[in-house]
C-alpha positions as CSV (number, residue, x, y, z in Angstrom):
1,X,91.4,9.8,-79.4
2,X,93.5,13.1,-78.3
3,X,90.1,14.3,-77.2
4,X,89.1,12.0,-74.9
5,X,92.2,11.8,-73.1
6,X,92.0,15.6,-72.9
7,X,88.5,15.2,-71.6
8,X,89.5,12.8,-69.0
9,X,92.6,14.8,-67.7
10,X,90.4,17.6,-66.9
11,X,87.7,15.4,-64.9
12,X,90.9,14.1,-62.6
13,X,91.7,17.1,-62.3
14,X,88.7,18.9,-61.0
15,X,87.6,15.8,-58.6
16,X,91.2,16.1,-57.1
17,X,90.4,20.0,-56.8
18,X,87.1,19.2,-55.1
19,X,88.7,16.2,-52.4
20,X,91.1,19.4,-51.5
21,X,88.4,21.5,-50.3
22,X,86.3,19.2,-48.7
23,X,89.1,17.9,-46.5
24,X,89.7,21.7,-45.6
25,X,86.6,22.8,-44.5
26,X,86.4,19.4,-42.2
27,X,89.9,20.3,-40.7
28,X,88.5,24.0,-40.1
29,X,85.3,22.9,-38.3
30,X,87.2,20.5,-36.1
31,X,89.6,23.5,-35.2
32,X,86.6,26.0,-34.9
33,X,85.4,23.6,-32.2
34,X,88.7,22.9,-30.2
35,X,89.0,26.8,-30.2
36,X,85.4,27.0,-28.8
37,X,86.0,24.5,-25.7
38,X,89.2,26.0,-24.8
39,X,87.6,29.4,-24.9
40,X,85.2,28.1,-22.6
41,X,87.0,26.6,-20.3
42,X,89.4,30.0,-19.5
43,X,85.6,32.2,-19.9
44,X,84.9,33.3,-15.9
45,X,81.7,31.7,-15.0
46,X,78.4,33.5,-15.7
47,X,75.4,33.4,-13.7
48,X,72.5,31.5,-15.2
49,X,69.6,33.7,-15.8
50,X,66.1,32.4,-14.5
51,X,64.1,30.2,-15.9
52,X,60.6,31.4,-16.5
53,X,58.0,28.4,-15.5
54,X,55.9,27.3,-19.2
55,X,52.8,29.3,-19.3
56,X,50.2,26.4,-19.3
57,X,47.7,26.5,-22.5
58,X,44.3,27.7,-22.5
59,X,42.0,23.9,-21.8
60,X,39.4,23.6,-24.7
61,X,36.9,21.7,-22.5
62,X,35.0,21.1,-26.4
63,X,38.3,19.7,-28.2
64,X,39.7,18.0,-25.4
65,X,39.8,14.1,-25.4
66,X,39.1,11.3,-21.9
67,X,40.0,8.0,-21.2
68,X,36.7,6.1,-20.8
69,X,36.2,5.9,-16.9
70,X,36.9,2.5,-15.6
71,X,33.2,2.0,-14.3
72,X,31.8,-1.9,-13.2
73,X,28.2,-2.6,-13.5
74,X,26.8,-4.6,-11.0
75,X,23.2,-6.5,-11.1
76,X,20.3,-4.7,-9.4
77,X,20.3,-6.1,-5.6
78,X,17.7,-8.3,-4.6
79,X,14.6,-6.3,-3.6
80,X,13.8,-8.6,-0.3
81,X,17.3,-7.5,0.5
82,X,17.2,-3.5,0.2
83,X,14.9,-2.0,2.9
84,X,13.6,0.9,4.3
85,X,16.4,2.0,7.1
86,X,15.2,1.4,10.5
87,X,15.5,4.8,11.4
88,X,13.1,5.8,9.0
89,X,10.5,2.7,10.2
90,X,10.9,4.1,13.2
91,X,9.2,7.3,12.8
92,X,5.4,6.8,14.0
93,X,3.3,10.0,14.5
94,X,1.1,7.6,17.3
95,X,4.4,7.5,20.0
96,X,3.8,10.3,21.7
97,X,-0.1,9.2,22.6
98,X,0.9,6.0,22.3
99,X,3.7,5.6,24.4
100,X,3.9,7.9,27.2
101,X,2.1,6.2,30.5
102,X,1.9,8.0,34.1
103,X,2.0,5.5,36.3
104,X,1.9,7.6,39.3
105,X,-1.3,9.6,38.4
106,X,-3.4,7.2,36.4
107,X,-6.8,8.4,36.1
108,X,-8.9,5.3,36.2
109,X,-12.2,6.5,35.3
110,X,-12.6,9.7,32.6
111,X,-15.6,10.8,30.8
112,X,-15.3,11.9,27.5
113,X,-17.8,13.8,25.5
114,X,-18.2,13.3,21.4
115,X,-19.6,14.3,18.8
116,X,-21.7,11.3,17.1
117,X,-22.5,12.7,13.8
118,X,-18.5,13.1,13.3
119,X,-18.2,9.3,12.2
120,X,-18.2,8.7,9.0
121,X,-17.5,5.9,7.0
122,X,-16.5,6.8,2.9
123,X,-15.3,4.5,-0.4
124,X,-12.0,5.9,-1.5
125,X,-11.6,6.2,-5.5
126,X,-14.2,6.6,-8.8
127,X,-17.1,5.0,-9.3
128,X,-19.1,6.2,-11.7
129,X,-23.2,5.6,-12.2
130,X,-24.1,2.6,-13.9
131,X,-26.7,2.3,-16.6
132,X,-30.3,2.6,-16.0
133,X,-32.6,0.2,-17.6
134,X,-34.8,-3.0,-15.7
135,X,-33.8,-6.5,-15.1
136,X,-36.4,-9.1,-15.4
137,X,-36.0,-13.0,-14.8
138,X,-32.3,-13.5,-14.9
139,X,-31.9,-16.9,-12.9
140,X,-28.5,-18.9,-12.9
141,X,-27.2,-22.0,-11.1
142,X,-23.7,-22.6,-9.0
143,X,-22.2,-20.1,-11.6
144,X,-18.8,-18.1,-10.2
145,X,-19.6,-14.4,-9.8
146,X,-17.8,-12.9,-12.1
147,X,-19.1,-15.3,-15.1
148,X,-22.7,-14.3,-13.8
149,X,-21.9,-10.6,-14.3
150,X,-20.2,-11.2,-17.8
151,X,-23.4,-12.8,-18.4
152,X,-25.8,-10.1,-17.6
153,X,-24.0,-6.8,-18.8
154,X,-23.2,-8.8,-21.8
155,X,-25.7,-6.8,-23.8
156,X,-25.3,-3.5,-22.0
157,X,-21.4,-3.6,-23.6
158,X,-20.0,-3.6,-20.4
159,X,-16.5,-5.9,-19.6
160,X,-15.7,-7.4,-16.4
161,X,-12.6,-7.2,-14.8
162,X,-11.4,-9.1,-12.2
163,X,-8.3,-8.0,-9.5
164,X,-8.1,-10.8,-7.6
165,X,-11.0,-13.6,-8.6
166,X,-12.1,-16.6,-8.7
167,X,-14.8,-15.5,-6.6
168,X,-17.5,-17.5,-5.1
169,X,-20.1,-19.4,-7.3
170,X,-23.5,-18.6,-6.3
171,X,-26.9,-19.0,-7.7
172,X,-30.3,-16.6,-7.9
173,X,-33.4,-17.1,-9.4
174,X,-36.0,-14.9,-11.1
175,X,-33.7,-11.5,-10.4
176,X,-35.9,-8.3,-11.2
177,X,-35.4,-4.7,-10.7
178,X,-32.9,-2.0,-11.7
179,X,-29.6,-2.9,-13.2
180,X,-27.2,-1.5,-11.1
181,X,-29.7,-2.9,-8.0
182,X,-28.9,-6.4,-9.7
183,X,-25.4,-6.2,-9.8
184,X,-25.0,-4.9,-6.2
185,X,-27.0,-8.2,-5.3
186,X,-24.6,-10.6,-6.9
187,X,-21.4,-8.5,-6.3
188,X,-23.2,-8.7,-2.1
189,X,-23.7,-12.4,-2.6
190,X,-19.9,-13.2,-3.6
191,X,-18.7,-10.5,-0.7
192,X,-16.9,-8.4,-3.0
193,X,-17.2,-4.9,-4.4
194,X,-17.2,-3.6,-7.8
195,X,-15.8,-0.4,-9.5
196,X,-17.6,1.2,-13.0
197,X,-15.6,3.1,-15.5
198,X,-18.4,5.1,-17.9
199,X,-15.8,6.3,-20.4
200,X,-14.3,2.9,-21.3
201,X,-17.4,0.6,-20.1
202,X,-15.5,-1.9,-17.7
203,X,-16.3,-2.8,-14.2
204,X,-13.9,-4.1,-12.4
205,X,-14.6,-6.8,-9.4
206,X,-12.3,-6.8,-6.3
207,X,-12.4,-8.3,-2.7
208,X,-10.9,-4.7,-1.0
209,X,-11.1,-1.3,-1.6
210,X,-9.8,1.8,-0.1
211,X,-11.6,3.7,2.5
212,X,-11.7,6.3,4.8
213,X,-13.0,6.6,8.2
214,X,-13.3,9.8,9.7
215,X,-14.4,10.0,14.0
216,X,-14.6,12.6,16.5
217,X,-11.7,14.9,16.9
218,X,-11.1,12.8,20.4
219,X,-7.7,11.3,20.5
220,X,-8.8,8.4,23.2
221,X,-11.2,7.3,20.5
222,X,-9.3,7.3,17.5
223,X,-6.5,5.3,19.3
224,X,-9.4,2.9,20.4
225,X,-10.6,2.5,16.3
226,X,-7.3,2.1,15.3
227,X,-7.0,-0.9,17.7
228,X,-10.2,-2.4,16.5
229,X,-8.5,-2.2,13.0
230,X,-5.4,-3.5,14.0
231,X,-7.3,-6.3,15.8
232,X,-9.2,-7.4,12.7
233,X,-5.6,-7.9,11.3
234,X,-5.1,-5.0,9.0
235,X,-2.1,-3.4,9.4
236,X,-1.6,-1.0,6.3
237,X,-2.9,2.0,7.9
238,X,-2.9,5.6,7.4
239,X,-3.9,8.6,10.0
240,X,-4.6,12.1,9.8
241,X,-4.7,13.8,12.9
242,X,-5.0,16.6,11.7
243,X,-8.7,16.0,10.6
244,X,-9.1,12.5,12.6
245,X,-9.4,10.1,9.5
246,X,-7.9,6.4,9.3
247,X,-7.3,5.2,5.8
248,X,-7.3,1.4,5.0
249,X,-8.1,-1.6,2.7
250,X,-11.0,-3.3,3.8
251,X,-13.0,-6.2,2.7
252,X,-16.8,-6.7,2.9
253,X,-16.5,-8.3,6.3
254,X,-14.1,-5.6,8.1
255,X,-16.5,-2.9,6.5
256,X,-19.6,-4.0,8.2
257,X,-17.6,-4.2,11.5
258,X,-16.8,-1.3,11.2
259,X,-19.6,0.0,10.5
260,X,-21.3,-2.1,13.6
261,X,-19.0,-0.7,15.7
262,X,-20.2,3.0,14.6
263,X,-23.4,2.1,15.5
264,X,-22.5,0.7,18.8
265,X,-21.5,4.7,19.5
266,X,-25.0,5.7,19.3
267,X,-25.4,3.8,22.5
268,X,-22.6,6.1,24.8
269,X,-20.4,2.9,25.0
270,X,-17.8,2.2,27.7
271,X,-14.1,1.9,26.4
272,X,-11.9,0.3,28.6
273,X,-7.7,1.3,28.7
274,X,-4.9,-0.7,29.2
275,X,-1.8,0.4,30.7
276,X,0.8,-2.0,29.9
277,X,4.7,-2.8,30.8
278,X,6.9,-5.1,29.1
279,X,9.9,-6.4,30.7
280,X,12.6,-8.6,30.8
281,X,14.5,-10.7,33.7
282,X,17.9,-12.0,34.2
283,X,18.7,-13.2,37.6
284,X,21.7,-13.1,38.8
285,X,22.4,-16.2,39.8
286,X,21.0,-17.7,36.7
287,X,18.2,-19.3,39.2
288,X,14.6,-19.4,38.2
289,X,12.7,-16.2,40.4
290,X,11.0,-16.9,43.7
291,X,8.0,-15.4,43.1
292,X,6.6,-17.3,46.2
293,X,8.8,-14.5,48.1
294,X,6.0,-12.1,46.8
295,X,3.5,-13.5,49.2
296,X,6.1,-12.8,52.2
297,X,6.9,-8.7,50.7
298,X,3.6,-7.7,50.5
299,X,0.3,-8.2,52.9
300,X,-1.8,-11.2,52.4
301,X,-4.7,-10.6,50.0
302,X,-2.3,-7.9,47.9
303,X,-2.3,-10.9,45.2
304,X,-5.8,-11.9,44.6
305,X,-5.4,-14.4,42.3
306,X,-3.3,-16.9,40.8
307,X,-3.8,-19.0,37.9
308,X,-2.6,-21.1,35.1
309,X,-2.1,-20.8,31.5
310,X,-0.9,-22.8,28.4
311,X,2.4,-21.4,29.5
312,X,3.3,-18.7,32.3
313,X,0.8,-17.6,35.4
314,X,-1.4,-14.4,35.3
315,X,-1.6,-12.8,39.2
316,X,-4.5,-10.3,39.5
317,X,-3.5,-7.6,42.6
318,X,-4.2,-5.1,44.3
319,X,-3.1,-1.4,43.4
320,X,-0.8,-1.7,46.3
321,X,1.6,-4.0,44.0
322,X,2.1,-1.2,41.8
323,X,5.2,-1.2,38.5
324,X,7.8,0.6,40.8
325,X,7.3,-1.6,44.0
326,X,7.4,-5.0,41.5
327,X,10.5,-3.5,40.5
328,X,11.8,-2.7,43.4
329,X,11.1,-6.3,44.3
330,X,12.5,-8.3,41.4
331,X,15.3,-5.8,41.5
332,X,17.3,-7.9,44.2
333,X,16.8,-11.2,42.9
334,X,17.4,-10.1,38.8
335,X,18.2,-7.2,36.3
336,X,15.6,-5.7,35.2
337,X,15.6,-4.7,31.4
338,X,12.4,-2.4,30.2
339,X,11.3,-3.8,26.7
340,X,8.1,-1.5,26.2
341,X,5.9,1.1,27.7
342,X,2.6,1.7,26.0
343,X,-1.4,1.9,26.0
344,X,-4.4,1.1,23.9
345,X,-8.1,1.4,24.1
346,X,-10.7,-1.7,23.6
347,X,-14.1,-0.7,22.7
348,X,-16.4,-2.8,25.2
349,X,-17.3,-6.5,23.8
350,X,-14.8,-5.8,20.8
351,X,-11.0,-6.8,20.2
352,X,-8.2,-4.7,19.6
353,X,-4.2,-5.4,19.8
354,X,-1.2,-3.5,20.9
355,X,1.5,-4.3,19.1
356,X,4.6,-4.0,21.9
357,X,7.6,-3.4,19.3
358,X,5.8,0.2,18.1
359,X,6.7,1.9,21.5
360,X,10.5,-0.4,21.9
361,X,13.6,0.1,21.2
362,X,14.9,-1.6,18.1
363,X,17.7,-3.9,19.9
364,X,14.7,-4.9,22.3
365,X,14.2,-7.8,19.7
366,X,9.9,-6.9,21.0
367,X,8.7,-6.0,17.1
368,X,6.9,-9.3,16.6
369,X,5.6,-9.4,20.2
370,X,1.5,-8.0,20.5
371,X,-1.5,-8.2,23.2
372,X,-5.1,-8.7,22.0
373,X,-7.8,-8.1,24.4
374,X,-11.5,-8.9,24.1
375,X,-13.0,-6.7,27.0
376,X,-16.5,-6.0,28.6
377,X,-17.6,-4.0,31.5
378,X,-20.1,-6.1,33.7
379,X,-21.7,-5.1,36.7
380,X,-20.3,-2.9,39.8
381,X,-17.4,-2.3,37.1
382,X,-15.9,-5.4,37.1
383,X,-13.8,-5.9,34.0
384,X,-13.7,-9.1,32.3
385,X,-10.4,-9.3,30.0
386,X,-9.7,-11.9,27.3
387,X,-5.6,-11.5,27.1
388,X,-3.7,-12.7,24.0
389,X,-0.1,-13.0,24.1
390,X,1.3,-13.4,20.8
391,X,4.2,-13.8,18.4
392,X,5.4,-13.8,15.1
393,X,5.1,-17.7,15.1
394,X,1.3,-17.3,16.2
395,X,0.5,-17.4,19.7
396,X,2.0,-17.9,22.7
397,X,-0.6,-17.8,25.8
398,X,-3.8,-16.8,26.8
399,X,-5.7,-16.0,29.6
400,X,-9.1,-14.9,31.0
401,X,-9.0,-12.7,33.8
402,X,-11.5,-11.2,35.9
403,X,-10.9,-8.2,38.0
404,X,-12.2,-4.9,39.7
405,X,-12.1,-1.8,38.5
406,X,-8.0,-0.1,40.8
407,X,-6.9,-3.7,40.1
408,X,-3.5,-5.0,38.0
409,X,-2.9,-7.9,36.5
410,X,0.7,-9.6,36.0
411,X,1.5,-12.3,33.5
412,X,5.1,-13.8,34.5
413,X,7.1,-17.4,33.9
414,X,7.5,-16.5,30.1
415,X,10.8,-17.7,29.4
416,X,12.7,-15.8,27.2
417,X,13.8,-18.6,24.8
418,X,9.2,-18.1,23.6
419,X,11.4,-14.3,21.7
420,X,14.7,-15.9,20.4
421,X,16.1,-14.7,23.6
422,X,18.9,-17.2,24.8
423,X,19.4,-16.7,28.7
424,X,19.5,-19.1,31.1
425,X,16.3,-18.5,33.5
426,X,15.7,-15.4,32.2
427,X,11.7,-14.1,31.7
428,X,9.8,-12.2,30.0
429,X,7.0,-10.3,32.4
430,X,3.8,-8.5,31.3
431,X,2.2,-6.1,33.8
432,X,-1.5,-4.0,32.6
433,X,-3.8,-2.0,34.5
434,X,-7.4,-1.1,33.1
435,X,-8.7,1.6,33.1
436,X,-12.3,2.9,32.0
437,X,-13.3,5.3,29.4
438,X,-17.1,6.4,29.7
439,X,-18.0,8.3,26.4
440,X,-21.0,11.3,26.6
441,X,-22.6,12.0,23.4
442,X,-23.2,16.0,22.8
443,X,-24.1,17.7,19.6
444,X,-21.9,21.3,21.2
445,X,-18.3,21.5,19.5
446,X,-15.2,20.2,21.1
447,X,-11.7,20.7,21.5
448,X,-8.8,18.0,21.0
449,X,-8.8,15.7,24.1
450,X,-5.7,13.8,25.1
């Protein structure tokens, strides 16, 4: 018992020992710190050294870590909504030749030599020979063409494949001869062409293929075959001027007018130009245009002729009525807003068209507007012209006109409103003058004409 009291004295002891110092060393850190803050506050002030700016760190490019880009997907635009800029559309290697008309020195007969053997008429694209072996007694009734070739190369191994079919049914009776002879017959028949692949064994059927038409190198008759072209409605063209080529789709039928009109050059034909300006009228007043005051301007006899068509009035004239006196006429009563200035070249008894938006501006609102002409040369060079006025809609007049070689022609009364133009009395006038081309065939080499 004596020891455990003894025991627990000296525990009080030692914690009361241990309190002590604790409660010292508190008292001497508060002082320490009083001391420090007085010291401080007597201390003279000392200038603060500069601060050196934080050297940045060396960028790991490999470690380092991104936000993912805030990035919106859209849906691919509508592909009848993106186009081909106008600026580019705009670029036609034709303009200059095209486009470019002297009215004050027209030339209105020229002789031009070519070279006849220079046209050339050539299937774009493989086609390789088809088996040889004979044909005998292969009839069939009202059958479509293609299912009459599946029929007959059956055997040979050969598969049929069609671009564009249906094609016409047709029947033949008792066909003989060579194979490939045979299938030119049907495939002629049914006005389409076919294609043969040797390595895989399929021939393949389609109403158009690609060809290539190479002519003299003669600028006046290029221009002229390119308006045939365009006049028998094909309009995905391609030309080469540096070799004088024309590149196109054709069907049977185009083909063999084409080909015609090759022939026809054997012959020496007569091409007759067109000079033609598009214009537009606003008059001033907003009042229809006294044309009648023509008759009063100029000398009687200076307008030849005068007549009617589905809508608007064609006036043949004199050369004395020439494109800057009109103007200067119609100038008083109207402003007068140039739309197109261009040429093209009909072969004689052929059609070609001239489509008036490829030498306008692109606010002119002209690029569905065109002329087709059927023209022939008759005796004592009088020109007979067939004029076509059309627009995007179909057409929009017509009119037969006869005339003598240094004569113009003027179709006016077209109201704007036939364009999508909306102006109160406001026309649309067409003037042309024709010209002839007489070509020379010659077997000596030539340069490029203009």
């Amino acid at each position: 018992m004596k020891k455990q009291f003894n025991s627990f004295i000296l525990v009080l002891g030692l914690t009361t020992v241990l309190s002590g110092l604790s409660a010292c060393i508190a008292r001497d850190d508060v002082n320490l710190e009083d001391d420090s803050a007085a010291a401080a506050a007597q201390a003279p002030a000392v200038p603060a050294a500069p601060v050196k700016p934080a050297e940045q760190p060396t960028s790991d490019i490999k470690n380092m870590k991104f936000d993912t880009p805030d990035v919106v997907f859209k849906d691919p635009e509508d592909p009848a909504i993106i186009r081909t800029p106008e600026g580019a559309n705009a670029l036609d290697l034709e303009t200059p030749l095209r486009c470019n008309v002297n009215w004050k020195t027209q030339q209105m007969v020229l002789t031009l030599p070519y070279i006849n053997s220079a046209f050339k008429l050539e299937r774009n694209g493989r086609n390789d020979p088809l088996p040889r072996f004979e044909v005998t007694g292969y009839t069939f009734d009202m059958m479509p063409a293609e299912q009459a070739l599946v029929k007959l190369t059956k055997e040979a191994g050969i598969r049929i494949s069609s671009a564009d079919g249906p094609y016409t049914s047709i029947s033949a009776e008792d066909l003989k001869g060579e194979f490939s002879e045979v299938i030119k017959m049907i495939a002629d028949s049914a006005d389409i062409y076919y294609t043969y692949n040797a390595k895989d064994k399929i021939l393949t059927l389609s109403r158009r293929v690609n060809m290539t038409l190479y002519t003299p190198p003669s600028r006046p008759i290029i221009l002229g075959l390119l308006d045939v072209i365009r006049g028998a409605g094909i309009t995905n063209i391609v030309t080469n001027w540096a070799d004088y080529s024309i590149t196109f789709d054709a069907d049977i039928e185009t083909r063999n007018k084409i080909q015609e009109l090759i022939k026809s050059f054997e012959n020496s034909p007569t091409l007759i130009a067109y000079d033609v300006s598009v214009f537009r009228l606003y008059p001033y007043m907003q009042q229809d245009i006294e044309w009648k005051d023509l008759l009063n301007a100029f000398d009687f006899g200076t307008i030849t002729t005068a007549q009617t068509g589905v809508i608007g009035r064609v006036l043949t004239t004199t050369n004395d009525i020439s494109i800057e006196k009109l103007q200067q006429f119609l100038g008083n009563q109207a402003q007068i807003e140039t739309v197109s200035e261009g040429k093209f070249i009909v072969p004689n008894l052929w059609l070609s068209r001239f489509d008036i938006g490829k030498c306008s501006r692109p606010e002119s609102n002209a690029y569905g507007m065109s002329v087709l002409a059927k023209a022939s040369v008759e005796k004592k060079n009088e020109i007979f012209s067939d004029i076509t006025l059309e627009e995007t809609d179909g057409q929009v007049t017509q009119f037969k006109i006869r005339s003598k070689l240094g004569e113009n022609f003027l179709i006016i009364g077209l109201p704007n409103e036939l364009f999508g133009i909306q102006s109160h009395k406001s026309e649309t006038i067409v003037f042309m003058v024709p010209r002839l081309i007489r070509t020379l065939r010659t077997n000596e080499t030539l340069k490029n004409r203009i």
